[in-house]
C-alpha positions as CSV (number, residue, x, y, z in Angstrom):
1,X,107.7,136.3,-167.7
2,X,105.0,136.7,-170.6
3,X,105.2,138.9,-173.2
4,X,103.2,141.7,-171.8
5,X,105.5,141.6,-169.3
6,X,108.7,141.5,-171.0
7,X,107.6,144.5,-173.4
8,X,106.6,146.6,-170.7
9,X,110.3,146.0,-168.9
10,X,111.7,146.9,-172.2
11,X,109.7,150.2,-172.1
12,X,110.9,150.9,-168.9
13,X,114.7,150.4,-170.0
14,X,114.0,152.3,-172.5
15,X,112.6,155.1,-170.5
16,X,115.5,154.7,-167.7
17,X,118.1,155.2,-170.5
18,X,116.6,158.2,-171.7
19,X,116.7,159.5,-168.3
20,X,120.1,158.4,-167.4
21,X,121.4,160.1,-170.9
22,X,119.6,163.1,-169.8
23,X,121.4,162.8,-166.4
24,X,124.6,162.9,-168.1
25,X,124.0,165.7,-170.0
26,X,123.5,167.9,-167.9
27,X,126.1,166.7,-165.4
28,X,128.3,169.9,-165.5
29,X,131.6,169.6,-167.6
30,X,133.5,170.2,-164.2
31,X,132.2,167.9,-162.4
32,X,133.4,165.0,-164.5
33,X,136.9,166.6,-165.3
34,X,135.6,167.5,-168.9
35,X,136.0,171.3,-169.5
36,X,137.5,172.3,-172.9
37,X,137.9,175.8,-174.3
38,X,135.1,176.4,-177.6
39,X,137.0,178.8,-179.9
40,X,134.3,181.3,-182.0
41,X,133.2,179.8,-185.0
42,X,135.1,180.8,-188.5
43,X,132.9,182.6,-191.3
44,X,131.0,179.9,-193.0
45,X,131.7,177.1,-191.5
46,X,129.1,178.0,-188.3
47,X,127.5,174.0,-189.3
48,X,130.5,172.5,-189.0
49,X,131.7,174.6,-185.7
50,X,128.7,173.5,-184.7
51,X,128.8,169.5,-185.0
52,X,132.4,169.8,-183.7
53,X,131.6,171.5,-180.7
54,X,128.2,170.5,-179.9
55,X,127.6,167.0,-181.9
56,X,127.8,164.7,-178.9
57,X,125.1,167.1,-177.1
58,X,123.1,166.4,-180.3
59,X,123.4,163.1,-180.7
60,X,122.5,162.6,-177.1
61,X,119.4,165.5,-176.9
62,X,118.1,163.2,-180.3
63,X,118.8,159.6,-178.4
64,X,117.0,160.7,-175.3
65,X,114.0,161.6,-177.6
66,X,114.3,158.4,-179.4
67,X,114.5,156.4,-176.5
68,X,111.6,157.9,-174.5
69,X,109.1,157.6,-177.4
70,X,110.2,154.1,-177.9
71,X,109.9,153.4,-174.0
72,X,106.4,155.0,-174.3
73,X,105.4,153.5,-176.8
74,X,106.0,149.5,-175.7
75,X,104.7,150.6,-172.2
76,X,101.2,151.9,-174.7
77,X,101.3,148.4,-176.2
78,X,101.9,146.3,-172.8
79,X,98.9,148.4,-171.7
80,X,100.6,149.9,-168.9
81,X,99.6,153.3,-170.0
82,X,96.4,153.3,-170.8
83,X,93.6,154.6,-168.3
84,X,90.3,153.1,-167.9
85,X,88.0,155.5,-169.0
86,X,85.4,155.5,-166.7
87,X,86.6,155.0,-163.2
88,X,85.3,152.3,-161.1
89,X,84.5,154.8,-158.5
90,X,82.1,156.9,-161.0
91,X,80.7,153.8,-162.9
92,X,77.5,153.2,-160.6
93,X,76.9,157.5,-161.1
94,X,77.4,157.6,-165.2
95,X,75.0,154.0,-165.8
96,X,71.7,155.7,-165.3
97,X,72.7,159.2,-167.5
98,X,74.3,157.0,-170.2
99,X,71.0,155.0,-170.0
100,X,68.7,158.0,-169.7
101,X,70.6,159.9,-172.5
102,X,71.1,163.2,-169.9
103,X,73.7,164.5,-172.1
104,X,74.0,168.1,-170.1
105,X,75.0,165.7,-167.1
106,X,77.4,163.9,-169.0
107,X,78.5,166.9,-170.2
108,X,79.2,167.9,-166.7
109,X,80.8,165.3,-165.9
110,X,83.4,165.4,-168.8
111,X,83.7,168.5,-167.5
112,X,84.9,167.8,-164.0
113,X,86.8,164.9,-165.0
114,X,89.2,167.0,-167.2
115,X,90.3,169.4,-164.4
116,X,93.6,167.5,-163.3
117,X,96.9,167.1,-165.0
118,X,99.0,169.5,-166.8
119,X,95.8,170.6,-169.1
120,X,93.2,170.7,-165.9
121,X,95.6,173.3,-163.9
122,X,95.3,175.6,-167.1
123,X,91.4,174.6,-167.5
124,X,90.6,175.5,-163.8
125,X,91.9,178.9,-164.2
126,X,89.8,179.4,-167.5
127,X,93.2,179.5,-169.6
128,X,93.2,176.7,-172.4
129,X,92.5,175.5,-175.8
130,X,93.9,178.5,-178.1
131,X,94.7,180.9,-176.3
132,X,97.2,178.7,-174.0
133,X,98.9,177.2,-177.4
134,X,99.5,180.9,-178.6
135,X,100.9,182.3,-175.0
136,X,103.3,179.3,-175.4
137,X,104.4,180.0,-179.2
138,X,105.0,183.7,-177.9
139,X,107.4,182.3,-174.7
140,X,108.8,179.8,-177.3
141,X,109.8,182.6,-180.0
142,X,110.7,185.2,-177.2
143,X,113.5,182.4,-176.3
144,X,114.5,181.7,-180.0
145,X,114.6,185.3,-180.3
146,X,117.6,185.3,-178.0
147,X,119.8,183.2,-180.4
148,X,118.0,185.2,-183.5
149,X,116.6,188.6,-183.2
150,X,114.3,187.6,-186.6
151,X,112.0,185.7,-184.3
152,X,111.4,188.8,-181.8
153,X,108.8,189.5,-185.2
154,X,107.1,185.9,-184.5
155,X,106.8,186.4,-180.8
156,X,104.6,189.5,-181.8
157,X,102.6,188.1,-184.0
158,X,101.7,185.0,-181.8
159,X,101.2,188.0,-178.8
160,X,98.4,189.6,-180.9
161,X,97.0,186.3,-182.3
162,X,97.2,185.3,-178.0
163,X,95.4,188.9,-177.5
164,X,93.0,188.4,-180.0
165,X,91.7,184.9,-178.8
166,X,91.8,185.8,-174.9
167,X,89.6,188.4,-176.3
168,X,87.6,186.4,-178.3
169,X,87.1,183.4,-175.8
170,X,86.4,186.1,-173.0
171,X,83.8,187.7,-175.0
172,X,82.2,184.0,-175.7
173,X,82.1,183.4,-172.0
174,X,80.5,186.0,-171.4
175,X,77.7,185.5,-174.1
176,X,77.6,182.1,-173.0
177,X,77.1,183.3,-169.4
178,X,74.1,185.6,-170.3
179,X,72.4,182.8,-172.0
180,X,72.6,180.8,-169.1
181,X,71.2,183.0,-166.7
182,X,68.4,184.0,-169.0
183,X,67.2,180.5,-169.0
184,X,67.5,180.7,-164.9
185,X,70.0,178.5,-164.4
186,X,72.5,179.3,-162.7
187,X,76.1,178.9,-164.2
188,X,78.2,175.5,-163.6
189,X,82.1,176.1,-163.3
190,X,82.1,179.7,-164.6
């Protein structure tokens, strides 16, 4: 086995232990015969309470973590994770714009290429970049919010910063729109 080889099965381990840890997890306590009663937590000592009663979730929520990035990151440097960047498929079509410098082509082309995955769903329904990262702060303090009512405040302020770039980006689109047109072309993917 050579050492690509060998460093990508490591990753892999890595990656399946994270997974199995995960697994266990959230195996329900009844299930494995493990259900213990949690008394409330004494004034003051909420840390403690805490790493008594919850420690081993910790330890295992920050493990997963750890051994998922390391698993990703041999996999990166085995090469096993790294896509070619121009398919073989689309090579023959990009030589003569990369050659003839068409950079609205290429453009285009970026363009398309960037509509699958995660990123892509949110791209094809004209809902990325800022406005996506400030509609996921505001879901992401509106949970917190349930274990501390002071980051109800912090989902409100990412909702108006999430109103005020939907805005923002919607009036751009439209500007950008206009401009197109005028020139007669007709509008690509808007």
């Amino acid at each position: 086995m050579g050492s690509k080889n060998f460093i990508a099965f490591t990753g892999y381990v890595m990656l399946f232990l994270s997974a199995f840890l995960a697994a266990i997890m959230i195996t329900p306590p009844f299930l494995i015969g493990y259900e213990r009663p949690i008394p409330p937590p004494e004034m003051g000592l909420e840390f403690m309470w805490f790493l008594q009663h919850y420690g081993d979730r910790l330890l295992a929520i920050i493990l997963i973590v750890f051994f998922a990035l390391i698993g990703l990151q041999l996999l990166g440097v085995a090469g096993k994770t790294t896509p070619r960047v121009i398919p073989d498929e689309d090579r023959g079509l990009l030589e003569p714009l990369v050659r003839e410098a068409n950079k609205e082509a290429i453009n285009q082309y970026v363009i398309l290429s960037s509509l699958g995955g995660f990123t892509g769903t949110f791209q094809k329904i004209g809902f990325s970049g800022l406005p996506l990262a400030t509609a996921m702060l505001t879901l992401l303090f509106c949970v917190l919010s349930f274990m501390n009512l002071e980051f109800i405040e912090f989902a409100k302020l990412t909702l108006g910063a999430f109103i005020g770039s939907f805005v923002q980006r919607s009036a751009d689109t439209e500007k950008l729109r206009q401009v197109i047109t005028k020139d007669g072309d007709s509008p690509v993917g808007m």
